[in-house]
C-alpha positions as CSV (number, residue, x, y, z in Angstrom):
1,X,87.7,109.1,106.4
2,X,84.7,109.1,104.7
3,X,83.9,106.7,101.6
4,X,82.9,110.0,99.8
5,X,86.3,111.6,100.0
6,X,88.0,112.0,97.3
7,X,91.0,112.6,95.1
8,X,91.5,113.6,91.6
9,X,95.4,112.7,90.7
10,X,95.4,109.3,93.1
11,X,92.5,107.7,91.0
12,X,95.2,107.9,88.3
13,X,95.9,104.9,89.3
14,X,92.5,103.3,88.0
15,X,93.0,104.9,85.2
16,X,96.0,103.1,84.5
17,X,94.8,100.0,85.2
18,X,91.7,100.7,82.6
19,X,93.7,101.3,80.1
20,X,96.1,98.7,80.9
21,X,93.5,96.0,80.9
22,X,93.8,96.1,77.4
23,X,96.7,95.2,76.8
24,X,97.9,93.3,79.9
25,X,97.3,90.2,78.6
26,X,100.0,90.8,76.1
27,X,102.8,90.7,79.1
28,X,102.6,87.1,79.4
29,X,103.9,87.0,75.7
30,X,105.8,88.9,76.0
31,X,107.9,87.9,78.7
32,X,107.5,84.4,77.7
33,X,110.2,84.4,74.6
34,X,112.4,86.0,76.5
35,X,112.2,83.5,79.5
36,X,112.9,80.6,76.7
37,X,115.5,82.7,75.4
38,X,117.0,82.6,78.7
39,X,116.4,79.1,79.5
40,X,118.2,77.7,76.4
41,X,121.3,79.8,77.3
42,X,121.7,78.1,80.7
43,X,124.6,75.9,79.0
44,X,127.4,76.1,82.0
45,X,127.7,73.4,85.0
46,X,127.1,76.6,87.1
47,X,123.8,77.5,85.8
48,X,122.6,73.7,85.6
49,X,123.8,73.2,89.3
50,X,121.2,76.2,89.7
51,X,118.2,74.3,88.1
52,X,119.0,71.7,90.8
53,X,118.7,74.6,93.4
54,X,116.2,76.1,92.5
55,X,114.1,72.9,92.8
56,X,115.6,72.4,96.5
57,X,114.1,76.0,97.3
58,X,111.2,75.1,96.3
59,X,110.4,71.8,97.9
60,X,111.0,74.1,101.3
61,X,107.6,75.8,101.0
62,X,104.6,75.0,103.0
63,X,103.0,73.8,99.6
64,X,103.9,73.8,95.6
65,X,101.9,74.4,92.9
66,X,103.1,74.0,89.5
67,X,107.0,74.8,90.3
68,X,105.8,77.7,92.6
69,X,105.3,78.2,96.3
70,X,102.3,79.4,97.7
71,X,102.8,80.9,101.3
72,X,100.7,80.1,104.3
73,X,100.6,82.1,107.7
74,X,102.8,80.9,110.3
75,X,101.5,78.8,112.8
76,X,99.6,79.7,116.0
77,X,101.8,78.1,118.7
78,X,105.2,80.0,117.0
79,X,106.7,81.9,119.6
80,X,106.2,85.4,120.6
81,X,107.8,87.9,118.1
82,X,110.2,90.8,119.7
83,X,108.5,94.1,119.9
84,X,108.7,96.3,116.8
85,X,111.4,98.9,116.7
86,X,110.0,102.1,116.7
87,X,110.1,104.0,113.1
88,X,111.5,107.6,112.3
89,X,111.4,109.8,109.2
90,X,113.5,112.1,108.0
91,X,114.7,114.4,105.0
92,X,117.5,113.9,102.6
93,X,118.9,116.2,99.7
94,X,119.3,114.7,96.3
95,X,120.2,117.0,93.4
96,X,118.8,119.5,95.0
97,X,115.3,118.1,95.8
98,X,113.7,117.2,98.9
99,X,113.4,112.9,99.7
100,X,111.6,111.7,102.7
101,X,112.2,108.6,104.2
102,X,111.4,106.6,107.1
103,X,113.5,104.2,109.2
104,X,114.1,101.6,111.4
105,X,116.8,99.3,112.6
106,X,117.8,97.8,116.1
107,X,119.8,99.6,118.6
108,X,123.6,99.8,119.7
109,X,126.0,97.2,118.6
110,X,123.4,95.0,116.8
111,X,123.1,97.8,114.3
112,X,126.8,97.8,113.3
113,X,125.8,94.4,111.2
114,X,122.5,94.2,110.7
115,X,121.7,94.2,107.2
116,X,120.5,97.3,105.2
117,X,116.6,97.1,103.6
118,X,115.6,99.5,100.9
119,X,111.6,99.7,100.3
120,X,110.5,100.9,97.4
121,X,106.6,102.1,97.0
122,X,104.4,101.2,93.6
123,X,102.6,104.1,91.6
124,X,100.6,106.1,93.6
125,X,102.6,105.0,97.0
126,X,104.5,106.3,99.6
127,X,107.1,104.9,102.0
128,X,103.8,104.8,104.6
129,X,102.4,101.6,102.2
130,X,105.3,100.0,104.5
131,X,104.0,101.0,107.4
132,X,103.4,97.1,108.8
133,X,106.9,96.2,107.5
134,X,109.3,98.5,108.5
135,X,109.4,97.9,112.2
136,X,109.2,94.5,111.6
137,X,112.2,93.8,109.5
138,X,114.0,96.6,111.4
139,X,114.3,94.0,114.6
140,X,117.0,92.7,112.6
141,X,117.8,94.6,109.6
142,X,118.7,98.8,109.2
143,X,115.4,99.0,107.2
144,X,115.0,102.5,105.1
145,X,111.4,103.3,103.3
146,X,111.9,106.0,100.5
147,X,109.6,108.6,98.6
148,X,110.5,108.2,95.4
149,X,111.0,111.8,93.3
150,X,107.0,112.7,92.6
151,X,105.7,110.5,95.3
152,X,105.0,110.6,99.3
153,X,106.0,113.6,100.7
154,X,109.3,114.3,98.7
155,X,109.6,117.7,96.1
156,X,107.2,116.8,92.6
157,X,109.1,118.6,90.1
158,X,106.4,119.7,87.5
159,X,106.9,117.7,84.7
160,X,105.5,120.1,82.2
161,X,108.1,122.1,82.3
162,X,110.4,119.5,80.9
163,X,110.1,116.9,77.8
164,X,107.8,114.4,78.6
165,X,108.3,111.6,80.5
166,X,112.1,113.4,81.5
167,X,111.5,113.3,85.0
168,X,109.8,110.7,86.0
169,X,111.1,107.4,84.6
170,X,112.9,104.3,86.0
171,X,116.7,105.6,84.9
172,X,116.1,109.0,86.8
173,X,114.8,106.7,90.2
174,X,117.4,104.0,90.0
175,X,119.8,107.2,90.0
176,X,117.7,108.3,93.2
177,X,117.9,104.8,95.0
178,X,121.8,104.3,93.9
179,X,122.3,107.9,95.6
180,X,120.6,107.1,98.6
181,X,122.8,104.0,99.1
182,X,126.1,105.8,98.4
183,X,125.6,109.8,99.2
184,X,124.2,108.9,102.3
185,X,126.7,106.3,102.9
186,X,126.4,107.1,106.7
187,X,122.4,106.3,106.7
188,X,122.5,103.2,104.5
189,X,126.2,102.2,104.8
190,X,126.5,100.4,101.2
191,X,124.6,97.6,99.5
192,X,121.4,96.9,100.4
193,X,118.5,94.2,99.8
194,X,115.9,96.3,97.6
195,X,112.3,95.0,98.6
196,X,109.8,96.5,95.8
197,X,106.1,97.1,95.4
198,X,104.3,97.1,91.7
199,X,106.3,99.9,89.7
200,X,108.7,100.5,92.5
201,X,110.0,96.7,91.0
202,X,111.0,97.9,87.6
203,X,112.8,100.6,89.5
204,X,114.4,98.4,91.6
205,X,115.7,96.0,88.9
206,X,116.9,99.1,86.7
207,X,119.3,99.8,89.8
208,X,120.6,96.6,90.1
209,X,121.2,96.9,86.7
210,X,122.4,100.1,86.4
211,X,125.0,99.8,90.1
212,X,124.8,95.9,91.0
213,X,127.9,96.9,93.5
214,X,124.5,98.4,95.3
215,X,122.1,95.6,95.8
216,X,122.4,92.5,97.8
217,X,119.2,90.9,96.8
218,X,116.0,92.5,95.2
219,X,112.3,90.9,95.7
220,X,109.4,91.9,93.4
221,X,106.0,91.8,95.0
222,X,103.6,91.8,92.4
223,X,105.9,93.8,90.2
224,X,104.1,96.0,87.0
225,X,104.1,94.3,83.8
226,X,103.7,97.5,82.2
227,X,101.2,97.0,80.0
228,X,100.3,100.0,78.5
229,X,103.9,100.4,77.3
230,X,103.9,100.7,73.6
231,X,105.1,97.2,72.3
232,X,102.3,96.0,74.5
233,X,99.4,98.2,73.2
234,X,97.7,96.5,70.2
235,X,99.0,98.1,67.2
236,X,95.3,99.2,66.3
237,X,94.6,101.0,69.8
238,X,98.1,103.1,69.5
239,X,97.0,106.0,68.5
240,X,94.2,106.4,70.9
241,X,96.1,105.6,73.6
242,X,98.4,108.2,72.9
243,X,95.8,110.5,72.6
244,X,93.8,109.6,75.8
245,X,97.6,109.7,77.4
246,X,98.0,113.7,75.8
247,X,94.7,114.3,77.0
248,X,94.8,113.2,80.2
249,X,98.8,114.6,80.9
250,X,98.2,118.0,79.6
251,X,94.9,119.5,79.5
252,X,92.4,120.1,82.7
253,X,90.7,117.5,81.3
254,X,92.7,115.2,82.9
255,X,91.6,116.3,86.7
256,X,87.9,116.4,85.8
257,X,88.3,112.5,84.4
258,X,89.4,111.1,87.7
259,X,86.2,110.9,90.3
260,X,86.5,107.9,91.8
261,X,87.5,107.4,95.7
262,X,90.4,106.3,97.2
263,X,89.3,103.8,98.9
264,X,87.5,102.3,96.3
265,X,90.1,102.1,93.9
266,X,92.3,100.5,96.8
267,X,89.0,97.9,97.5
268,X,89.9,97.2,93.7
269,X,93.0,96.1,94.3
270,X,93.2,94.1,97.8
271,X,92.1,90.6,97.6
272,X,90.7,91.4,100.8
273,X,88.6,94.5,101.1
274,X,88.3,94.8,104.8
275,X,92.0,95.5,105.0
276,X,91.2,98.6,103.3
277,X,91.4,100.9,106.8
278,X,91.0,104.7,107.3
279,X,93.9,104.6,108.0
280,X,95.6,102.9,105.0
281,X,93.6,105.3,102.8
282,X,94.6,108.4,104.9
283,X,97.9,107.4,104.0
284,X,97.4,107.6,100.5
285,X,95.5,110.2,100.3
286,X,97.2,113.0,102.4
287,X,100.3,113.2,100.6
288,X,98.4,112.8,96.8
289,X,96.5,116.3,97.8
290,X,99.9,118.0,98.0
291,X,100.8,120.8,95.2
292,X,102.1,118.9,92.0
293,X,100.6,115.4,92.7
294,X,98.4,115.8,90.4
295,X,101.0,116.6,87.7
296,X,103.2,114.1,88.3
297,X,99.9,110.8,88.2
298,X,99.2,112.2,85.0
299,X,102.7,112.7,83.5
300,X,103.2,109.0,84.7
301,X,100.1,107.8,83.1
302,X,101.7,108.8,79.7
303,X,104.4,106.8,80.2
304,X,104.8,104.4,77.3
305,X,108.5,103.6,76.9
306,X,111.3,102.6,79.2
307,X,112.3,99.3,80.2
308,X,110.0,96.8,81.2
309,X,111.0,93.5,83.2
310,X,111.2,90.8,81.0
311,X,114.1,93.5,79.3
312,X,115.6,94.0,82.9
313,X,115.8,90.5,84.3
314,X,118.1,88.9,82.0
315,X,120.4,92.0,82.4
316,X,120.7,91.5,86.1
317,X,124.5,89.8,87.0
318,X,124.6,86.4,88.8
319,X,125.9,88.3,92.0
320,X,122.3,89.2,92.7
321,X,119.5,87.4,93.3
322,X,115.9,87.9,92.8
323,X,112.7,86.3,94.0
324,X,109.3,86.9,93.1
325,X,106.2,87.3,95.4
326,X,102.7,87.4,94.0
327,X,99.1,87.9,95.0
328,X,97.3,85.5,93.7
329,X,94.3,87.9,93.5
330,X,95.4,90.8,91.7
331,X,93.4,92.3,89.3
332,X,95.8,94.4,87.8
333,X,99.2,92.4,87.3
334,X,97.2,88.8,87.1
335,X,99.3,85.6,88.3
336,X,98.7,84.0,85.5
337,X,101.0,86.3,83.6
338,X,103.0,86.3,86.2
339,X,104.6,83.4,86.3
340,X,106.1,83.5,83.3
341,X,108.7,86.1,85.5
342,X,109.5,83.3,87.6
343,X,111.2,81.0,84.8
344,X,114.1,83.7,84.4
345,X,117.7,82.9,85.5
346,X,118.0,85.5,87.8
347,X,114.6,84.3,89.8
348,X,115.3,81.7,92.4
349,X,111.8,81.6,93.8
350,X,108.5,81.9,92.7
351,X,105.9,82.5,95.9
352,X,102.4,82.7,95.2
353,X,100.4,84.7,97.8
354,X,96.5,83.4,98.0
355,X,93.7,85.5,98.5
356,X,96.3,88.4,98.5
357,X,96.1,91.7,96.0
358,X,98.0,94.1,94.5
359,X,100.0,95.7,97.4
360,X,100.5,91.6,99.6
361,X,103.1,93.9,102.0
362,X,100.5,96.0,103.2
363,X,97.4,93.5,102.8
364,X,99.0,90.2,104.3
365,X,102.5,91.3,106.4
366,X,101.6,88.0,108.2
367,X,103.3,86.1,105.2
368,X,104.8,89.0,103.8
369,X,107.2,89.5,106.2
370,X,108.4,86.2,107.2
371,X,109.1,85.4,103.2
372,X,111.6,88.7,103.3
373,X,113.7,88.0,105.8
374,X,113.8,84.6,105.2
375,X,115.4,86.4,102.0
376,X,118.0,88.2,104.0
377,X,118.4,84.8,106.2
378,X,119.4,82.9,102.4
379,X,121.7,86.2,101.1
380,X,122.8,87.8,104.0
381,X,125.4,86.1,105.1
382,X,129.0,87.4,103.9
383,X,129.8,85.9,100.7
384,X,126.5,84.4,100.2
385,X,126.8,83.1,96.1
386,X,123.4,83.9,94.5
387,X,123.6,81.6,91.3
């Protein structure tokens, strides 16, 4: 893939992050009074005993740093791994649209009780970005990698044909993800863990919201603060930004603004540029130069409202637990403001990823991997309490 290549609706994702440079900064302080909030509501024995555990969890990573683990490889003399199982995709039907998946999940009577895995992309993903996970967690677990509606290679609706921001929003996936865990009953047999990527985390936490009887467990790598929402623009910059956001969403104008490369925005974001591989980028790439890609970055892009985490996590019932991982080198969602997400009740864990980007399961599935089924190893088991 040459360096040269590139694609007009995928650099949407720069974009965004321009103009959410602006007003990222703000997510810290915003999610900060609400994590207080939180914190001086934890009244009941139960919720103090979970301090207490919390701190235990902690004290079991390889090293802390201000109440937060920061992951390490495993060592060099740990045994040999079992061989990957072998990954499939397929097609489902939801309201009439077409969803690709892939999956992957041991073989004969271990898969009757392995766990089930939902992975769930970031903007401008597919369920390829899990490529180096899913056969990984699928030695043990029935692991399922979804397109969201817009995204991969499932149908893109065109937006413009419908109010904006109707289509693609965090209520309409948590109804996809919440359908693909009970309509397909016989492909994802029930509650899952939900393992999410950047935006794919506010999606994930709007389901376990919206059908907790779903999710298991949910972990957020390096979830999106969201800050070009509106409460988060400066109040000054508003109306530009809704301008820019009209411009860009509805007029060709929007195409001819995105020249950058692919892999060049993806060298933006991984801590580590050499991980950025032809063939990482011909997975992006590929299915963003399908019909109606393009409309669907753009309508996204415009996206000011809906929830955003710090609304999402105190909403989210003691019977699932969440736990945070984070790059330590994003440049787009910055740990900084970051941790700030770690001090909510429904977080047990904090990790801290060095070195790592935007996308840690695809940059670093040497600690990556290990961190998320030790996550199934601490929920899995049958009537596992969370908090």
């Amino acid at each position: 893939m040459s360096a040269a290549t590139s694609l007009a609706p995928t650099t949407a994702v720069a974009a965004a992050a321009s103009l959410r440079a602006a007003a990222s900064r703000r997510a810290a302080a915003a999610a900060a009074p609400a994590a207080s909030r939180a914190t001086r509501a934890k009244t009941s024995g139960a919720r103090c005993r979970r301090r207490a555990e919390r701190a235990v969890a902690t004290t079991r990573a390889v090293a802390t740093t201000n109440a937060t683990s920061t992951a390490t490889p495993p060592p060099s003399s740990a045994p040999r791994p079992p061989p990957n199982a072998p990954v499939t995709s397929h097609e489902w039907r939801w309201e009439g649209h077409k969803i690709r998946y892939t999956a992957a999940g041991p073989d004969g009577d271990d898969a009757k009780d392995a766990p089930a895995v939902i992975l769930v992309h970031g903007f401008g993903g597919n369920a390829d970005h899990w490529r180096q996970n899913t056969p990984v967690i699928g030695r043990k677990c029935r692991v399922y990698a979804i397109d969201l509606l817009g995204y991969g290679y499932s149908d893109k609706p065109d937006p413009l044909s419908k109010p904006r921001n109707s289509v693609y929003n965090f209520e309409n996936w948590s109804r996809q993800l919440a359908a693909f865990a009970t309509e397909a009953r016989s492909v994802v047999g029930g509650p899952a863990f939900v393992f999410c990527n950047s935006v794919g985390g506010v999606a994930g936490l709007q389901l376990a919201v919206d059908a907790p009887e779903l999710v298991r467990g949910v972990v957020l790598i390096n979830i999106s603060l969201r800050g070009l929402h509106v409460t988060k623009q400066p109040a000054l910059a508003r109306p530009f930004i809704a301008a820019l956001q009209s411009t860009l969403r509805e007029t060709d104008i929007g195409r001819k603004f995105f020249g950058n490369t692919v892999r060049n925005i993806l060298k933006e974001a991984y801590g580590n540029p050499d991980r950025v591989t032809d063939e990482l980028v011909d997975c992006i790439l590929k299915p963003g130069l399908q019909p109606g890609a393009a409309e669907v970055f753009l309508d996204f892009i415009s996206y000011s409202g809906g929830p955003l985490p710090e609304e999402l996590l105190p909403k989210i019932p003691t019977t699932v637990p969440v736990r945070i991982l984070w790059g330590q080198a994003d440049p787009w969602e910055v740990v900084t403001e970051g941790r700030a997400y770690g001090k909510f009740d429904a977080v047990d864990r904090f990790i801290e990823l060095p070195g790592v980007g935007h996308c840690p399961m695809d940059e670093a599935p040497e600690l990556v991997n290990p961190l998320l089924m030790e996550f199934v190893e601490d929920y899995g088991r049958q009537g596992a309490v969370a908090r």
